[in-house]
Wavefront OBJ file of the C-alpha trace (Angstrom):
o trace
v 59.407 45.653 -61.789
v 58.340 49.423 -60.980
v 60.678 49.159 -58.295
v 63.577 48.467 -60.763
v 62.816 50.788 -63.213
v 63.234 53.349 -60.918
v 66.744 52.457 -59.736
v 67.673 52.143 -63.273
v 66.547 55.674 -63.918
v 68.236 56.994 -60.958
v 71.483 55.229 -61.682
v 71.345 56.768 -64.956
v 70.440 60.025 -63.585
v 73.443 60.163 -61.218
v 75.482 58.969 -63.863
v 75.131 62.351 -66.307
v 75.811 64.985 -64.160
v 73.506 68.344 -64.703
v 75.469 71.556 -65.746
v 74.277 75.346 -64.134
v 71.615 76.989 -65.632
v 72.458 79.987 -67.613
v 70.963 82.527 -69.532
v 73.604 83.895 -72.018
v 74.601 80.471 -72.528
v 70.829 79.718 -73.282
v 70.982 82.553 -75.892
v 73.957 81.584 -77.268
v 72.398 78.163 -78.688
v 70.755 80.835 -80.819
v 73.848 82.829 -82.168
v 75.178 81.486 -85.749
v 77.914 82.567 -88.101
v 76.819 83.841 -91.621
v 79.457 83.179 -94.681
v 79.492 84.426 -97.826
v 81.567 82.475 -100.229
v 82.744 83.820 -103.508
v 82.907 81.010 -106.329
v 84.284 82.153 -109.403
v 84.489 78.898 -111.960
v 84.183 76.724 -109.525
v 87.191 78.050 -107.502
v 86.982 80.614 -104.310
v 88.281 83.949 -104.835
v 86.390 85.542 -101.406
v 85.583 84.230 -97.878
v 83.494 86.411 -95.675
v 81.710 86.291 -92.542
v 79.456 87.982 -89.782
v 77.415 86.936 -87.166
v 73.814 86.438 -86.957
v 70.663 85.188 -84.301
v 67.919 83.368 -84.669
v 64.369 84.856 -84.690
v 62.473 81.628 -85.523
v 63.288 78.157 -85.694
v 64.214 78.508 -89.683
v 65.274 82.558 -89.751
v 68.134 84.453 -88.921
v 69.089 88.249 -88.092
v 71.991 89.439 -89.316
v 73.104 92.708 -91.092
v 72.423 93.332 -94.574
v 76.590 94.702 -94.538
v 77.474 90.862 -93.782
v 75.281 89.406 -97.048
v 75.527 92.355 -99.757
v 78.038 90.237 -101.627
v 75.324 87.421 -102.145
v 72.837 90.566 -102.840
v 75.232 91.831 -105.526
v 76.166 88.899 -107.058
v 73.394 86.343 -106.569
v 75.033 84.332 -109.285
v 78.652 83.563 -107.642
v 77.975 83.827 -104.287
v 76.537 81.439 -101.757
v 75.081 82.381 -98.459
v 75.925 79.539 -95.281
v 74.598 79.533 -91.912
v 76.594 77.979 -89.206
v 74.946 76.755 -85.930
v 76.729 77.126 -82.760
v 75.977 73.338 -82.124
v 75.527 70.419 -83.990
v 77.631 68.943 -86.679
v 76.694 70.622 -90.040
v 76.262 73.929 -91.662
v 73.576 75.215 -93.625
v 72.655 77.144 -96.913
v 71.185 80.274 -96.766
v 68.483 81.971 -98.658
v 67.818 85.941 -98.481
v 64.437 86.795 -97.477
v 64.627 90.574 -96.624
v 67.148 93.562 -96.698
v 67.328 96.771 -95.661
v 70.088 98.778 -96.225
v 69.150 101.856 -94.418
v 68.759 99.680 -91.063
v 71.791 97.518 -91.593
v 69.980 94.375 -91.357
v 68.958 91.393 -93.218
v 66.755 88.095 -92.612
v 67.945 84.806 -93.679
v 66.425 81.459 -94.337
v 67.733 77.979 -93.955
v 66.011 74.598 -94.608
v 66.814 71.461 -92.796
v 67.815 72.578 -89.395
v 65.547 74.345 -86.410
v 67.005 76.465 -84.006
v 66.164 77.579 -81.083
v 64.925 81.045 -81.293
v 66.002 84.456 -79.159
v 63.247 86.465 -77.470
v 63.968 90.505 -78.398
v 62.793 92.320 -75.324
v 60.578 95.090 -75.418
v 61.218 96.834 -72.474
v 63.067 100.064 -71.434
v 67.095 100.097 -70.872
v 68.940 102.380 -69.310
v 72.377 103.732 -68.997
v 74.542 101.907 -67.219
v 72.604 98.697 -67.771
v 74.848 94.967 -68.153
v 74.399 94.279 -71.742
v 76.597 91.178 -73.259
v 77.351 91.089 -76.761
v 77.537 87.226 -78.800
v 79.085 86.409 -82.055
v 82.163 85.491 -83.847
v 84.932 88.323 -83.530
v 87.759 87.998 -86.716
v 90.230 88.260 -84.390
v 89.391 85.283 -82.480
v 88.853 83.457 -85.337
v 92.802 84.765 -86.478
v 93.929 83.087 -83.175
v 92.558 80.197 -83.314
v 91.263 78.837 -86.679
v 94.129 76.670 -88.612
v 92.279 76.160 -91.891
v 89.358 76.707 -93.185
v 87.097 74.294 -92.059
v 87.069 75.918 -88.878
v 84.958 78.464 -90.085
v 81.575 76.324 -90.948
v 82.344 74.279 -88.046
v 79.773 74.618 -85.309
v 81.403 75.938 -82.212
v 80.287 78.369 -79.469
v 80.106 81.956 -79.923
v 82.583 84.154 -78.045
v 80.759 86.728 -75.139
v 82.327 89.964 -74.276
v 80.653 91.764 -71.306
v 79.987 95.599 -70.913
v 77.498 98.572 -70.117
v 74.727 100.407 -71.839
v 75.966 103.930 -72.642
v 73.593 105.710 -74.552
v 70.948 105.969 -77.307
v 72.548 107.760 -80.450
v 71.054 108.257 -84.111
v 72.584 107.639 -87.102
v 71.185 108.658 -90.370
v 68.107 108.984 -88.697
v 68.642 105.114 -87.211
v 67.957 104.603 -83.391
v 70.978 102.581 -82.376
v 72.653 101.958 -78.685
v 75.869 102.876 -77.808
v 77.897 100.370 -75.874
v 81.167 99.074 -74.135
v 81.222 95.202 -75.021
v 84.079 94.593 -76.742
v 83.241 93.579 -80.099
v 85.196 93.256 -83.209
v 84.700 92.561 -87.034
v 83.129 89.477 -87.013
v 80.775 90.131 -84.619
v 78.644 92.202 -87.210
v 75.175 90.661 -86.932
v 75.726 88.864 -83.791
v 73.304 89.616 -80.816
v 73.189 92.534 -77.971
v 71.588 90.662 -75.193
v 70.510 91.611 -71.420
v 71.630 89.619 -68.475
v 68.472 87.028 -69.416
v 69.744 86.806 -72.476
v 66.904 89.004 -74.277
v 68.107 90.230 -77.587
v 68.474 94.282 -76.774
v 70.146 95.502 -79.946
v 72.311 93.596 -83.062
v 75.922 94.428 -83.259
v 76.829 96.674 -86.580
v 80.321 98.868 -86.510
v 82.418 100.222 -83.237
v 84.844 103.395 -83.372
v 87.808 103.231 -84.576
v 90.575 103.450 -80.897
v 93.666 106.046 -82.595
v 95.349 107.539 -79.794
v 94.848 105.443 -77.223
v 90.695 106.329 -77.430
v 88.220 104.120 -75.755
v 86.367 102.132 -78.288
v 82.561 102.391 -78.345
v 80.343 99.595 -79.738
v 76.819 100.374 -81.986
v 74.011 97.857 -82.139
v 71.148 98.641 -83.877
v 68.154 99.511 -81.440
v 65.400 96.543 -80.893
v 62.415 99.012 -82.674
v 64.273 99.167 -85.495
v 64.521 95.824 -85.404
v 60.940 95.341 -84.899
v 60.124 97.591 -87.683
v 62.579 95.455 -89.771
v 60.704 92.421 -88.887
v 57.038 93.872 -89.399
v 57.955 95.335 -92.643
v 59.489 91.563 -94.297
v 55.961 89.917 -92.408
v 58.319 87.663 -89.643
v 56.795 87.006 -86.499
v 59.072 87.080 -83.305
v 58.987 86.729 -79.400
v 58.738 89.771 -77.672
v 59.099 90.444 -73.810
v 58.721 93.368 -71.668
v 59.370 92.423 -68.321
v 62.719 93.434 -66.385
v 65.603 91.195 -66.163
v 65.356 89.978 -62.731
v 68.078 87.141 -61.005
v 66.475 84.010 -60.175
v 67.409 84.783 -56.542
v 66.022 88.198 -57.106
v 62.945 86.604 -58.479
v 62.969 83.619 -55.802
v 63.502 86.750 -53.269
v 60.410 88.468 -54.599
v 58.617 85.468 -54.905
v 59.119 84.735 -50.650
v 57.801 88.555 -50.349
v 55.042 88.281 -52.595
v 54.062 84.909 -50.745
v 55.174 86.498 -47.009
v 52.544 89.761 -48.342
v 49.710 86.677 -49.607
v 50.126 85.001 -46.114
v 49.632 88.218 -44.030
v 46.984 89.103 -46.022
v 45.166 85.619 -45.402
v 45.566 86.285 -41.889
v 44.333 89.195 -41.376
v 41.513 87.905 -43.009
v 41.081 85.229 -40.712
v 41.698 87.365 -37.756
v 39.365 89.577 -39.046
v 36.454 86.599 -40.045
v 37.048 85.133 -36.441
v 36.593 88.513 -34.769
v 33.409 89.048 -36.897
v 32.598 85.326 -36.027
v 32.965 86.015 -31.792
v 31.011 88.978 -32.095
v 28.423 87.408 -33.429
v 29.051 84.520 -31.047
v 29.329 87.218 -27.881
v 25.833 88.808 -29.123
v 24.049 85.633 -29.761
v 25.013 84.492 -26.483
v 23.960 88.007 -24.769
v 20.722 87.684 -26.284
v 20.171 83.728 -25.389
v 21.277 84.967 -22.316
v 18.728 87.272 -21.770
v 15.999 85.067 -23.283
v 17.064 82.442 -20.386
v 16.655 85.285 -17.787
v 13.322 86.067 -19.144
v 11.641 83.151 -19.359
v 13.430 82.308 -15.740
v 11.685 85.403 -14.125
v 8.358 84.588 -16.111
v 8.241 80.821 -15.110
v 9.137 81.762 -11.152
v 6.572 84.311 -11.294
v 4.075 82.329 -13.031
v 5.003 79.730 -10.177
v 4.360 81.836 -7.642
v 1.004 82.756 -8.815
v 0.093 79.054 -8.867
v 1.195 78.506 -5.522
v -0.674 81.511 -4.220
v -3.708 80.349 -6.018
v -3.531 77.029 -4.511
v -2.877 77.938 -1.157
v -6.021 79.469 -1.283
v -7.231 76.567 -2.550
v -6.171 74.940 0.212
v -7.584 77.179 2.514
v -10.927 77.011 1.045
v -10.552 73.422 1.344
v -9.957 73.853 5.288
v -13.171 76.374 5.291
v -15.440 73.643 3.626
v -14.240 70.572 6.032
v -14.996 72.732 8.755
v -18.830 73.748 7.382
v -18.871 69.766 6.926
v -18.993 70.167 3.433
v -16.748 67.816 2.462
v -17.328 67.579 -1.081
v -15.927 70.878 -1.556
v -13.596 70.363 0.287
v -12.222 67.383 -1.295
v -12.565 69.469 -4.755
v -10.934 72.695 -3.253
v -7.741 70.617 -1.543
v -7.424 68.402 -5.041
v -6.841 71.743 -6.878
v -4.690 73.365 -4.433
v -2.443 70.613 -4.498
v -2.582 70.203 -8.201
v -1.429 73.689 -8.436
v 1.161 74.270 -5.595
v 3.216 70.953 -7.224
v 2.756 72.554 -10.611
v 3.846 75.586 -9.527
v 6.848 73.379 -7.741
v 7.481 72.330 -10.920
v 7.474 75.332 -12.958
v 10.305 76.712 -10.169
v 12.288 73.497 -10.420
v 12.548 73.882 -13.891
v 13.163 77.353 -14.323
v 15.796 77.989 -17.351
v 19.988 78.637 -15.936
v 21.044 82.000 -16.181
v 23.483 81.056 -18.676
v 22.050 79.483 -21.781
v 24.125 76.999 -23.454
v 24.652 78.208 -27.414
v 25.737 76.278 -30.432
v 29.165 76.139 -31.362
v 29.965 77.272 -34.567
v 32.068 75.022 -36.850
v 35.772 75.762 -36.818
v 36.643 76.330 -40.623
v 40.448 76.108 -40.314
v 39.428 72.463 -38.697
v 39.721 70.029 -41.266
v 36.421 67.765 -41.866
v 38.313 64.900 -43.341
v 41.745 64.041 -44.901
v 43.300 66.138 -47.903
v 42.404 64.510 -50.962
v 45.599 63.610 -53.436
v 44.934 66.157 -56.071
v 42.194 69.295 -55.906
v 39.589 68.042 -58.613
v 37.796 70.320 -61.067
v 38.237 73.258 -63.504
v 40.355 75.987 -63.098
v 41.665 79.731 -64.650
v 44.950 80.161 -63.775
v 46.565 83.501 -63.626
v 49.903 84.757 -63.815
v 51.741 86.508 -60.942
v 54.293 88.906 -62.321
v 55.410 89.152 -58.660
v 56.790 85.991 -58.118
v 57.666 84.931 -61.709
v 60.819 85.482 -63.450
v 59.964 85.486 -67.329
v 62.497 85.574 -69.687
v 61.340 84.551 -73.077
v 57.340 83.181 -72.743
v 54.342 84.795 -73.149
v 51.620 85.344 -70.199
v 48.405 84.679 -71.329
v 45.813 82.877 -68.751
v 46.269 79.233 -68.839
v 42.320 76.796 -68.001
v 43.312 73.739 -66.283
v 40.910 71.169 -65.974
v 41.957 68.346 -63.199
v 40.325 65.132 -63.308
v 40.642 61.759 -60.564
v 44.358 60.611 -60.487
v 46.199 63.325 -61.776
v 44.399 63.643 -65.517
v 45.253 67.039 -66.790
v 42.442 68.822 -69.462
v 41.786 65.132 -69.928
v 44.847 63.763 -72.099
v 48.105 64.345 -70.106
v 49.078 62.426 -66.806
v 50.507 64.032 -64.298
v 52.612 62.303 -61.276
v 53.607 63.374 -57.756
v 56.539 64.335 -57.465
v 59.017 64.219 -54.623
v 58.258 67.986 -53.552
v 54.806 67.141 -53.443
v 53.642 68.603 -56.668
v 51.772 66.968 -59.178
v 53.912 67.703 -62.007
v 54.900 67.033 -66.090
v 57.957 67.183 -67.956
v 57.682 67.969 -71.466
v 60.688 66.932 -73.350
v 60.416 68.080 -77.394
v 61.868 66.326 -80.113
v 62.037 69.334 -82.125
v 62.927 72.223 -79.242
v 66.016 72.485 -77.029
v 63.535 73.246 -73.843
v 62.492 70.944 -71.585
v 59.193 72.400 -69.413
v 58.195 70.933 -66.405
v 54.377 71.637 -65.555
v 53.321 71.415 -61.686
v 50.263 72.243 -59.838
v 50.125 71.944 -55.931
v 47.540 69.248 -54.263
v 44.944 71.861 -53.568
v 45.291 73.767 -57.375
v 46.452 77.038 -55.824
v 48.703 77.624 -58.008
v 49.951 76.552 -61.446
v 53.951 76.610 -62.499
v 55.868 76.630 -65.347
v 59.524 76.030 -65.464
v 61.499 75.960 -68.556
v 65.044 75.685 -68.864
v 66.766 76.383 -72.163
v 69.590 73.291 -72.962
v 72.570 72.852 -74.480
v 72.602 70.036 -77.204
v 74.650 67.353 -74.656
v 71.566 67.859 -72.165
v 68.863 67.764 -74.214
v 70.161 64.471 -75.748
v 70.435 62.436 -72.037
v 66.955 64.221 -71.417
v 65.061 62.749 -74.248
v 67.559 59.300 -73.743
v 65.689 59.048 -70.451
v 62.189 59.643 -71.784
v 62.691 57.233 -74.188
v 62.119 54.637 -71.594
v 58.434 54.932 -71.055
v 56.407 57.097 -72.380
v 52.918 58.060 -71.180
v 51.158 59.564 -73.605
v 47.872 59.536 -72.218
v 45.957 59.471 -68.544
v 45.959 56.136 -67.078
v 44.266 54.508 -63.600
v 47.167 51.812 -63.336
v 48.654 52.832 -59.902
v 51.882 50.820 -61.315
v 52.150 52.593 -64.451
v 52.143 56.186 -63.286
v 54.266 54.826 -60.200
v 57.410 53.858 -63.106
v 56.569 57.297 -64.369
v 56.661 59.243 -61.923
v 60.147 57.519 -61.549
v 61.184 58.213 -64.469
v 60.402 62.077 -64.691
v 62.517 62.204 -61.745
v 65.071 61.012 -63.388
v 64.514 63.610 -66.186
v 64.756 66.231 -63.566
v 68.226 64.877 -62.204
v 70.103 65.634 -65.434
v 68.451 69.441 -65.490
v 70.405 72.160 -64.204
v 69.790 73.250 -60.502
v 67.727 76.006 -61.563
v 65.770 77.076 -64.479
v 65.804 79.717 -66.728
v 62.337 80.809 -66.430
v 60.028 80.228 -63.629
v 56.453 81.368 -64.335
v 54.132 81.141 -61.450
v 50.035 81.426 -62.090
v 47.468 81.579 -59.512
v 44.397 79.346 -60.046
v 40.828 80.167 -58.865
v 38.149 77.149 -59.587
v 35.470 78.308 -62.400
v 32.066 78.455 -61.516
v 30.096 76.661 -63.743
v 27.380 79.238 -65.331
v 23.300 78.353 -64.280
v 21.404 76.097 -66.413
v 17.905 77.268 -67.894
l 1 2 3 4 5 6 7 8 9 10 11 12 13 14 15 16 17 18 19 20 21 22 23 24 25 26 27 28 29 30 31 32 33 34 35 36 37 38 39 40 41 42 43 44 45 46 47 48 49 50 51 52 53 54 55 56 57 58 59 60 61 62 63 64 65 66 67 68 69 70 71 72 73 74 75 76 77 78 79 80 81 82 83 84 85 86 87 88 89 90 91 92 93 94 95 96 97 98 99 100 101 102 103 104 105 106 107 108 109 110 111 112 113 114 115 116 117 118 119 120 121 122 123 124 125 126 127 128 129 130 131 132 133 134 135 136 137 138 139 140 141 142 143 144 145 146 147 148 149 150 151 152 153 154 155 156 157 158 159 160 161 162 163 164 165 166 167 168 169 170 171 172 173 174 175 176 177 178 179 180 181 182 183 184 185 186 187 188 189 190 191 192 193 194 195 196 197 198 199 200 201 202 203 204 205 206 207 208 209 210 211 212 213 214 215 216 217 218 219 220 221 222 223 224 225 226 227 228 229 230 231 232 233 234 235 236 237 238 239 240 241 242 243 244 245 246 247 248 249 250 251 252 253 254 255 256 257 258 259 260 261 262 263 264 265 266 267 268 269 270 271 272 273 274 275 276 277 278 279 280 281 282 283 284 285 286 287 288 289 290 291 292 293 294 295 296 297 298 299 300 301 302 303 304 305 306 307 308 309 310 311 312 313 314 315 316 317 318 319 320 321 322 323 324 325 326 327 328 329 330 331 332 333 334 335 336 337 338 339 340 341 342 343 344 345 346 347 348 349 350 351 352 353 354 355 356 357 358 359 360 361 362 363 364 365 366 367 368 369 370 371 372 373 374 375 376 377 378 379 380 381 382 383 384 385 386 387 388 389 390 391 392 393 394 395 396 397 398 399 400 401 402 403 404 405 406 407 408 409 410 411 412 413 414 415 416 417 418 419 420 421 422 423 424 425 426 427 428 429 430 431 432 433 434 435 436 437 438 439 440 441 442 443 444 445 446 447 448 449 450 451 452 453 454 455 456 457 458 459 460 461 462 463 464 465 466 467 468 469 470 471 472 473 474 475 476 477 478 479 480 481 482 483 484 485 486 487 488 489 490 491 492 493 494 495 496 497 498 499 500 501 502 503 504 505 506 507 508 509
């Protein structure tokens, strides 16, 4: 039955083929349109719209130019979100403005979605920088009616270069060369990993053949923005690094680890041979002591009973034989113990005790290290895009338990892993630790809608929600969380590597 659960799964698998992993596309699942809709007796008399991002599951980023119709007239007009996937639109409630900054946080109920990390970090001049949203002119080309304006559909990307940092009214905003155009006020600035870097507010105006610039309001004003109306957000800091550039650092970083261990061993069996080499010098020269002492000790005792002897002869010749007979007893008692003591004399090399070889193996690699662990992260080999860092305890228990309520399976790699499928998240997380709890990983890759669905179709089949010994039961899982991972894109989108030391557990009084 296991058996045939498992071909089902990877029938099914091989059936919905995986699409490329992909950052802006990741952060596009985040990007909205914001309308404003003028209702004057129940009839329209004004349409308008902007862009927007989302900074939690329920709140949106957008600028406060995009919503000051709904801010002046609260009465007549409504404020819609529309999600770049899905089906529906939204209404919109305004939670903060601030004119000064350009930008405004709104609220919708009914709907998460997934929600942009602003990064933290420095950017330079001439860094990528792709801007998101929905550009009027776009929308001129293409929209027949309009419906097509709260219909979900994927934001637009226009591709470009950091230029500079300018102020405006005493505003820190960056200056920019993605092509953006009304419509795209609100929408996103991101990096290359899709890290919000700035929200899109005005660009020059091009007379005379000029070069249009782009402005997008600077992340710490954005931060200050978000403090001030109470909001939490995701923040990272790291550099935007390629996953080859990551996987790249990650082979140095493990090359560098491997040298290092080494050159420990190299150094640990050189301390281990001297030791051996003086040991052995010294039970070397014990040996050739105790030879010399037992030959000379020998020779005394053959000396001795020579004379012995030779009394022996004196007394059988004075015809005293029963000194004789005690004199020529002793002599020969002595000269074979003394033959002894020479046969038996020590080699001159001693034989030493071979120290244990500690890269042998005793016995057979168990499945799965056992115990508890802190698990660290290594900046050098991770790519991190939108998670934070902290340490991460891992407690491993017989067959795979994990902290003693999640199962984890081998996988075909080797690793004992999990994949974490949400109901409420478009992020599927798979979990691995190696056999001997080295190291701890953490890949997440950010989904489209169409993915997420066939992932959480698949889970659906059998789920595990707690450890279990039944050999069968983790076998049909471990099946299907391959399956899972058949349907995800090659690669992920984040890849956060942690190394794990075992805890010591502190001295009972």
């Amino acid at each position: 039955m296991t058996r045939l659960f498992a071909l089902l799964l990877a029938f099914f698998a091989l059936a919905l083929p995986a699409r490329a992993a992909d950052d802006i596309s990741a952060a596009s699942r985040s990007v909205v349109r914001v309308v404003t809709v003028a209702m004057v007796e129940g009839e329209v008399v004004g349409f308008g719209h902007g862009s927007g991002i989302a900074i939690s599951p329920t709140r949106i980023v957008t600028n406060a130019h995009v919503v000051e119709s709904a801010v002046q007239y609260p009465n007549n007009v409504a404020l819609g979100v529309v999600p770049s996937e899905g089906q529906k639109s939204y209404a919109g409630k305004l939670i903060a403005i601030d004119t000064a900054r350009d930008l405004a946080l709104v609220e919708i109920a009914g709907a998460r979605l997934p929600a942009a990390a602003i990064y933290s970090g420095p950017i330079e001049a001439g860094d990528d920088v792709v801007a998101l949203g929905y550009p009027g002119n776009v929308d001129l080309a293409t929209a027949r009616s309009a419906a097509d304006y709260i219909t979900p559909r994927t934001p637009v990307r226009s591709e470009g270069n950091m230029s500079n940092m300018q102020a405006i009214d005493g505003v820190a905003t960056l200056v920019h060369t993605a092509k953006i155009s009304r419509g795209n006020s609100g929408g996103p600035l991101v990096d290359k990993c899709g890290r919000i870097v700035g929200i899109n507010t005005f660009i020059t105006r091009a007379d005379d053949g000029d070069s249009p610039f782009a402005f997008a309001i600077a992340t710490r004003e954005l931060a200050r923005f978000l403090a001030d109306a109470g909001q939490q957000y995701g923040s990272v800091g790291t550099p935007c690094l390629s996953l080859a550039e990551a996987d790249a650092r990650d082979r140095a970083a493990r090359d560098a680890d491997a040298r290092a261990a080494a050159e420990a061993n190299a150094a640990k069996d050189a301390a281990a041979k001297l030791d051996r080499d003086l040991r052995e010098r010294r039970a070397a020269e014990a040996a050739l002591a105790s030879r010399e002492n037992r030959i000379a000790l020998a020779g005394v005792l053959f000396v001795i009973g020579a004379l012995a002897a030779g009394a022996a002869l004196l007394f059988h010749s004075q015809q005293n034989r029963r000194n004789a007979r005690i004199a020529g007893g002793a002599g020969a008692v002595l000269m074979i113990a003394a033959a002894i003591l020479f046969v038996t004399r020590p080699d001159l090399l001693a034989e030493t005790a071979d120290s244990p070889d500690p890269a042998k193996p005793a016995g057979e690699v168990p499945a799965m290290a056992e115990g508890s662990f802190l698990c660290t992260i290594r900046p050098d080999r991770s790519r991190i895009t939108v998670s934070s860092t902290e340490d991460v305890p891992v407690a491993i228990g017989e067959g795979g338990c994990v902290n003693g309520r999640t199962q984890y399976a081998q996988g075909s790699d080797g690793r004992w892993q999990r994949i974490l499928v949400p109901n409420d998240e478009a992020t599927v997380t798979i979990a691995s630790i190696d056999p001997a709890a080295k190291d701890y990983r953490v890949e997440r890759y950010l989904l489209d809608a169409e993915t997420m669905a066939k992932a959480r179709t698949i889970r659906a089949g059998a789920t595990l929600k707690s450890c279990t010994a039944d050999t069968g039961t983790v076998a049909a899982f471990a099946a299907q969380q391959d399956a899972i991972r058949a349907v995800l894109p090659p690669a992920p989108n984040e890849r956060l590597i942690y190394q794990c030391q075992k805890r010591v557990a502190p001295p009972t009084r």
